[in-house]
N, C-alpha and C positions, 0 to 999 in steps of 0.2 A: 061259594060253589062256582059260582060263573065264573071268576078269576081264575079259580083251577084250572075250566075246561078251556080257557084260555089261554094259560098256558099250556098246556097237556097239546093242544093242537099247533100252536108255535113250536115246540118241541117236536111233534110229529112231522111236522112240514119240515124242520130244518133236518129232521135224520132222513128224508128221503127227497130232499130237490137234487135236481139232475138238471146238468148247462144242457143247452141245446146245442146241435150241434155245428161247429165251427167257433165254441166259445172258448173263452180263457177259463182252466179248470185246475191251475196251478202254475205253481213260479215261487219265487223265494219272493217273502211277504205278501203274496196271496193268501185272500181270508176268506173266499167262498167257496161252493161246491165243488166237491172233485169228480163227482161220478158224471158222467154221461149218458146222452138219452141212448137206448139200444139203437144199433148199427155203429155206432161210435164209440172211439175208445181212448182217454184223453194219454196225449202223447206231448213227451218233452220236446222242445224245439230248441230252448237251451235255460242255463241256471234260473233264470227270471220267470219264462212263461211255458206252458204245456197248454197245448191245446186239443180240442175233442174234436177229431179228425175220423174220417168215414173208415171204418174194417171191410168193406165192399166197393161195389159201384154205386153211381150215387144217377137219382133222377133229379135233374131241375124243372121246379114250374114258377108259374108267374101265375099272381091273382091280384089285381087290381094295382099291377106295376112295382109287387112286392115280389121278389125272387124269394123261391125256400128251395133248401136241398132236402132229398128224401132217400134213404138207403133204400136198396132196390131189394 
């Protein structure tokens, strides 16, 4: 039973992880996630890589000398 819900939830995690954004989220031989967290929306740069790129304006902050971006 525990094995199950062990898998059952690795299985659940992988049908819904989302890159964050400004990640690599496809390319030829790319094996991970392709969706994007919302405000972003993963876009081709070329054959190799796509990346999850902002559909808006974007806020930057800094929190203990870590930069994030935040759609607005």
């Amino acid at each position: 039973m525990l094995l199950s819900l062990v898998a059952f939830t690795a299985l659940l995690s992988a049908a819904f992880a989302q890159n964050v954004g400004y990640s690599q989220c496809g390319g030829i031989d790319y094996e991970g996630p392709t969706a994007c967290q919302d405000g972003f929306a993963c876009t081709a740069i070329n054959p190799w890589y796509s990346q999850c790129l902002s559909t808006g304006p974007v806020t930057a902050t800094t929190t203990s000398g870590i930069a994030t971006a935040t759609p607005e």
